[in-house]
ZAVO-536866 format. One record per residue: y, z, x of N, C-alpha, C in turn; residue in one letter. Coordinates in steps of 0.05 Angstrom, whole numbers, padded with zeros to 5 digits, always signed. Atoms other than C-alpha are relative to their C-alpha. Example, Ala and Ser with C-alpha at 12.3 -4.5 7.8 and 13.67 -1.06 7.14 Angstrom:
residues 2
-00024+00000+00018-00090+00156+00246+00024+00000+00018A
-00024-00001-00016-00021+00143+00273+00022+00014-00015S
***
This chain:
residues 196
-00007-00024-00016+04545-00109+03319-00015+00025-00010X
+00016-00039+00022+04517-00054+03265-00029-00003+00008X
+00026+00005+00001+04452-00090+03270-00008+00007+00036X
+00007-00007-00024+04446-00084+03345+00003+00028+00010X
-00007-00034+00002+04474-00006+03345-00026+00009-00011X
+00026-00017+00008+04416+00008+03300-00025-00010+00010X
+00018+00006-00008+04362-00028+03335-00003+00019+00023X
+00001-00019-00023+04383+00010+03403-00011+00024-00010X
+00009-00028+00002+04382+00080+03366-00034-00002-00013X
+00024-00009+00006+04308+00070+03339-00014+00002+00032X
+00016+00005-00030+04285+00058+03414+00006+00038+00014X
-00009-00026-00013+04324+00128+03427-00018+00032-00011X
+00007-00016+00001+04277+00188+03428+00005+00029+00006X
-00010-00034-00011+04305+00265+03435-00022+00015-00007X
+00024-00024-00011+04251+00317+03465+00027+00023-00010X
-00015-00024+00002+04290+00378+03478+00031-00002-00002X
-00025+00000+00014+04359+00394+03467+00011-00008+00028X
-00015+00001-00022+04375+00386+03540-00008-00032+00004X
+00013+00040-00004+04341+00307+03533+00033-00008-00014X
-00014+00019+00017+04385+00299+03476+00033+00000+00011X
-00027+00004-00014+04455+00322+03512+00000-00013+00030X
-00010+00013-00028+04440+00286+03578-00003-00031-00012X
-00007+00021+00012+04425+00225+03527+00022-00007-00008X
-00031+00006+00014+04500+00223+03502+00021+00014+00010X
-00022-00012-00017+04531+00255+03560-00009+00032-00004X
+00000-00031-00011+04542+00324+03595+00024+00018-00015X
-00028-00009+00002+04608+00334+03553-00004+00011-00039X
+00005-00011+00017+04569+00367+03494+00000+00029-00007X
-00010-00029+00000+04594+00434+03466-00015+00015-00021X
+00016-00021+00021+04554+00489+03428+00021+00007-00021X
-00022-00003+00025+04584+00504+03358-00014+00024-00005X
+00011-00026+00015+04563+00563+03312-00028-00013-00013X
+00022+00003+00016+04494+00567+03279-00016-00029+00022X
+00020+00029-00020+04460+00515+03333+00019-00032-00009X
-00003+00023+00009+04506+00463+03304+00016-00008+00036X
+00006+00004-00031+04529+00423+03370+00034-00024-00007X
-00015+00021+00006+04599+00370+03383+00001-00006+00025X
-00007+00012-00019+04618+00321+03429+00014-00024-00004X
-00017+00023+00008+04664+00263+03443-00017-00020-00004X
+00012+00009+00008+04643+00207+03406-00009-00018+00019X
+00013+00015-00022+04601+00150+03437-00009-00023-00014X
+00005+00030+00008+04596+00077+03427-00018+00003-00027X
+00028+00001+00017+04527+00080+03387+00006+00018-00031X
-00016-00019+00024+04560+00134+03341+00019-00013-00019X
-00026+00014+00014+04615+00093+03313-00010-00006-00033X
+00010+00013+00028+04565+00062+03254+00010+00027-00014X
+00008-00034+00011+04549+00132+03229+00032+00017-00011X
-00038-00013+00009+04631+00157+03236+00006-00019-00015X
-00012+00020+00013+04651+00094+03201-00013+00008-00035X
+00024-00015+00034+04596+00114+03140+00012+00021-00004X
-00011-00021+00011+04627+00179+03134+00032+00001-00009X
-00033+00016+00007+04700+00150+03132-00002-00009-00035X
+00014+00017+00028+04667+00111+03074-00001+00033-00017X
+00001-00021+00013+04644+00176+03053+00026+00017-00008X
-00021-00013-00002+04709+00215+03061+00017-00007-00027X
-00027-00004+00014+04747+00177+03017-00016-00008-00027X
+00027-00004+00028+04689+00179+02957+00013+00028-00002X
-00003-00029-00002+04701+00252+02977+00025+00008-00016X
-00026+00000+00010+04782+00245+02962+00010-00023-00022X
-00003+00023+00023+04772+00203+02903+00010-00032+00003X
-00013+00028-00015+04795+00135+02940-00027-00016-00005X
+00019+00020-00006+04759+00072+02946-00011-00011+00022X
+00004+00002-00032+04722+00068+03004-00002-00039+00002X
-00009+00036-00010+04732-00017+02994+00022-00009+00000X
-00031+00003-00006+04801-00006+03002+00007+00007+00026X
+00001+00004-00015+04784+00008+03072-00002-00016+00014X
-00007+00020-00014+04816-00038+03119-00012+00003+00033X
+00012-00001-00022+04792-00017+03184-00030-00006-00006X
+00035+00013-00004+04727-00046+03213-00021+00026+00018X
+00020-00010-00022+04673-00014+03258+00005-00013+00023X
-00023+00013-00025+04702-00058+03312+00015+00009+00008X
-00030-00016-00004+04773-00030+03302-00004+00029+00005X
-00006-00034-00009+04744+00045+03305-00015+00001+00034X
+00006+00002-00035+04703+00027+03373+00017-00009+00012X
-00024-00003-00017+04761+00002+03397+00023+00011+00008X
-00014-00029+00003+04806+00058+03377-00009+00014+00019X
+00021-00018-00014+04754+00109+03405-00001-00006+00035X
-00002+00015-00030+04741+00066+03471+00024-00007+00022X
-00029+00012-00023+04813+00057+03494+00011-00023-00001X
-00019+00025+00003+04823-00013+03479+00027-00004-00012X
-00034+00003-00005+04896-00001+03456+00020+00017+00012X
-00029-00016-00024+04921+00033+03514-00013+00035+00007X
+00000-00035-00006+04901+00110+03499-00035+00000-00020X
+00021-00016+00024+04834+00133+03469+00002+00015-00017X
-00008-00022+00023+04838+00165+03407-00022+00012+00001X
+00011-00023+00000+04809+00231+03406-00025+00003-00025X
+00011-00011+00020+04744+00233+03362-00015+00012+00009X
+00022-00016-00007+04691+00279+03355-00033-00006-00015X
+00025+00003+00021+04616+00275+03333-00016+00037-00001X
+00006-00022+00012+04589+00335+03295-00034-00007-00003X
+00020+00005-00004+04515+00346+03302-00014+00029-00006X
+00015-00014+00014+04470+00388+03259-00035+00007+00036X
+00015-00015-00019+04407+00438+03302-00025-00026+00007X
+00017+00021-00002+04365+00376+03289+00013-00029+00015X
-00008+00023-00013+04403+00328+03325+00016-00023-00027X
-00014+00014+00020+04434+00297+03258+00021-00003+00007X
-00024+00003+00006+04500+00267+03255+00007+00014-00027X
-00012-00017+00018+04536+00315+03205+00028+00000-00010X
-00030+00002+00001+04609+00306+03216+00016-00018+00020X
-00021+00019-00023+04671+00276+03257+00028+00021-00003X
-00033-00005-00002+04741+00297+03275+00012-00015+00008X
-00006+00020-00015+04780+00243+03294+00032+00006-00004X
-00027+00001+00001+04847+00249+03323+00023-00015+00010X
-00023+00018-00016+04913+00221+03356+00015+00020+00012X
-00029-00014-00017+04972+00248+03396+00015-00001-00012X
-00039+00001+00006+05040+00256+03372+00015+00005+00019X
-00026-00009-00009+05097+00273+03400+00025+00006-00004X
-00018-00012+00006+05151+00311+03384+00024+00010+00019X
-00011+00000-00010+05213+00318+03409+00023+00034+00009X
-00007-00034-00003+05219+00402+03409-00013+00012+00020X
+00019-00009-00011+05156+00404+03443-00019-00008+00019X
+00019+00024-00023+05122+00344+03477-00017-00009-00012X
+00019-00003+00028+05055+00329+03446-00019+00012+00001X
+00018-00021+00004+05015+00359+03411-00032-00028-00018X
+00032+00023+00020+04932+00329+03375+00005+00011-00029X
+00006+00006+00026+04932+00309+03306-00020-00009-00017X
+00036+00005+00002+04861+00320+03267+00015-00017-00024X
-00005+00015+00027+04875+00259+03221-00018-00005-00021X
+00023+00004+00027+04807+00259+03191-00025+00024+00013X
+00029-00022-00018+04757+00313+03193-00016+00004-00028X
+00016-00002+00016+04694+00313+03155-00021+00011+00010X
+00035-00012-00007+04624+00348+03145-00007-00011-00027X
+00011+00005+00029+04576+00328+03097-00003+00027-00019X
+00002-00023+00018+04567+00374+03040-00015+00017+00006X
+00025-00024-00007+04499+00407+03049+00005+00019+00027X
-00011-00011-00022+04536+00432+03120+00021+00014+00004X
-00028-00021+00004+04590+00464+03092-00007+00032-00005X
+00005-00027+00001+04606+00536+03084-00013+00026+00012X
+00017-00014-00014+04572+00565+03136+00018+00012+00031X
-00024-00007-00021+04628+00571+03188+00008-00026+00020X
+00006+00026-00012+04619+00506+03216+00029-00020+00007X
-00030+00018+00003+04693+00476+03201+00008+00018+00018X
-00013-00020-00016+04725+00538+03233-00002-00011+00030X
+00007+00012-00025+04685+00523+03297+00010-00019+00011X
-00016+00025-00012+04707+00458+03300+00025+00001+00003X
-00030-00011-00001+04776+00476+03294+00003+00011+00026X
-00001-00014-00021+04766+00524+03346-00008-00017+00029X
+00007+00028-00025+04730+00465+03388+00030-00020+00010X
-00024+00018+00001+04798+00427+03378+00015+00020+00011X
-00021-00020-00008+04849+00485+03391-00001-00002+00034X
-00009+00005-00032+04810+00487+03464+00000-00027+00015X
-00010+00033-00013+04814+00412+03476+00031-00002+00004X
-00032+00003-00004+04893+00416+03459+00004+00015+00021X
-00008-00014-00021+04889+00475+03507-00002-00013+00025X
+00011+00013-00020+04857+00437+03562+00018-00018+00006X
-00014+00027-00014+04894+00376+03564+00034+00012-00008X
-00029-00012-00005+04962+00425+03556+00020-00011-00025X
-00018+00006+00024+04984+00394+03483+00010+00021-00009X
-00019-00017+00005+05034+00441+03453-00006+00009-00030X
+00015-00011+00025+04995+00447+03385-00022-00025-00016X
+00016+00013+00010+04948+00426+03340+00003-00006-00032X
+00001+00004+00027+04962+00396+03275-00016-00018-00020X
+00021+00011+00017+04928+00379+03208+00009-00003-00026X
-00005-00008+00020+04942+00370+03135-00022-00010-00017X
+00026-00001+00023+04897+00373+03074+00017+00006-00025X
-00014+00006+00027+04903+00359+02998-00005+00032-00015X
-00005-00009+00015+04920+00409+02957-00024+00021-00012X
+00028-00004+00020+04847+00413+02915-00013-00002+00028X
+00016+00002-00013+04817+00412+02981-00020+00028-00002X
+00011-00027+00004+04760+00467+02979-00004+00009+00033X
-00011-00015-00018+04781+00486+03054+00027+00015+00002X
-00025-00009-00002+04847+00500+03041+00003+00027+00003X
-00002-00029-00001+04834+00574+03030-00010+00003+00032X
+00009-00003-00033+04792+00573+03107+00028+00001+00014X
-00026+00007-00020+04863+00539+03135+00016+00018-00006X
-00018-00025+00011+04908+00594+03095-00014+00020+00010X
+00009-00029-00019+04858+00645+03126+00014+00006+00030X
-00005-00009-00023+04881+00625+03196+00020+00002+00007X
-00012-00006-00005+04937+00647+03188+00017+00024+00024X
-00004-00028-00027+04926+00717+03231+00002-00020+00020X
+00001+00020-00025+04924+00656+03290+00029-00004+00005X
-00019+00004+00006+04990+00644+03266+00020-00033-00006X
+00004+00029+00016+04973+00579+03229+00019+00004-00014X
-00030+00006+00023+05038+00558+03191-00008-00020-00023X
+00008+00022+00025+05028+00521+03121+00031-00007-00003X
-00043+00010+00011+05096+00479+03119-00008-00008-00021X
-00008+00002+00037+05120+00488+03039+00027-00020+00003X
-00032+00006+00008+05186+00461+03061+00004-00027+00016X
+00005+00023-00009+05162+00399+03091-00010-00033-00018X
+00007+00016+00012+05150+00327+03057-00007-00025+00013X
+00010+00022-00014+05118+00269+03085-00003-00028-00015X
-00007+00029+00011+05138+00195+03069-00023-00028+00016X
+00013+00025-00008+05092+00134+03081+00006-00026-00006X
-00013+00026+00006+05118+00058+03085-00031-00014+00011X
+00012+00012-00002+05058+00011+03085-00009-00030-00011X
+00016+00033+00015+05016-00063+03078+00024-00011+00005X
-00024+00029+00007+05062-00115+03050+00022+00023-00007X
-00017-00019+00009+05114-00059+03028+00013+00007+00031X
-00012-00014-00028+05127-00033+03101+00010-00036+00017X
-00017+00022-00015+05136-00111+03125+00020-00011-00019X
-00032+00012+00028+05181-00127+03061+00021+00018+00008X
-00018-00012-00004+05220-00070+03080+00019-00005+00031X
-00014+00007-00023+05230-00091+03152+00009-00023+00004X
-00016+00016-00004+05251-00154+03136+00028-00001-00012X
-00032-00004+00005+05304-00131+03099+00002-00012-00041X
-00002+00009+00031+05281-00155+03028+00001+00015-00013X
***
């Protein structure tokens, strides 16, 4: 599958910038500084899957403790279980893949639902420049658009955005302190549902 993804993209040539967004669809959005996003696209998947890899290098994890495939995220992405999950591809003035946002729906029962950025990355050399914000701001009007009721996100602690997300507060970005989040998983989440 990887091997056939990268054979296609060497055949793929981008002229001007208007080649390269009618190459990967009309549904490409201008960011800050010439950087560029759009919803992701089959051929993209290798590339998001490598930065996943990357991500959790990034958050000290083992990226071979990653259980999802490149399969399972094109099928995610594509709709094959029912709903498309919401990702994004992040794209440097040169046409580089740079980043991702990849999200889901929730739903809540105060509010309806709202998009949940469960993974959002840039590579390093692309940081700091306003670039995250943007994307944020790219997300805010997608939730607007399709009428979700908010947009949520959480990040570690030592993250070196955390101060950007505590900035947006004037927006009237809330940091829940008084919130805790529990995870049941693997063999642990089916031991627990059988009652052992």
């Amino acid at each position: 599958m990887i091997k056939q993804v990268l054979e296609k993209l060497e055949h793929i040539q981008f002229g001007s910038l208007e080649q390269f967004k009618e190459s990967i669809g009309n549904n490409m959005k201008d960011l800050v500084n010439n950087y560029h996003i759009a919803p992701t696209e089959p051929f993209e998947v290798p590339t998001i899957y490598q930065m996943i890899r990357e991500l959790a290098i990034h958050e000290n994890e083992n990226p071979e403790d990653i259980d999802l495939t490149v399969d399972d995220l094109e099928a995610a992405i594509g709709g094959s279980y029912g709903i498309g999950v919401p990702c994004f591809t992040i794209y440097a003035p040169n046409h580089e893949i740079v980043g991702f946002a990849l999200c889901h729906l929730n739903f809540g029962s105060w509010q309806g639902v709202s998009l949940y950025l469960e993974d959002f990355y840039i590579r390093k050399e692309h940081r700091g420049g306003g670039l995250g914000k943007s994307v944020l701001r790219h997300l805010a009007g997608y939730a607007v658009k399709h009428n979700y009721r908010r947009l949520d996100w959480g990040c570690f602690l030592d993250n070196e955005s955390i101060g950007m997300y505590r900035h947006l507060n004037k927006y009237g970005v809330i940091e829940q302190t008084n919130w805790s989040c529990f995870r049941l998983s693997d063999d642990k989440l089916e031991e627990f549902a059988k009652g052992a």
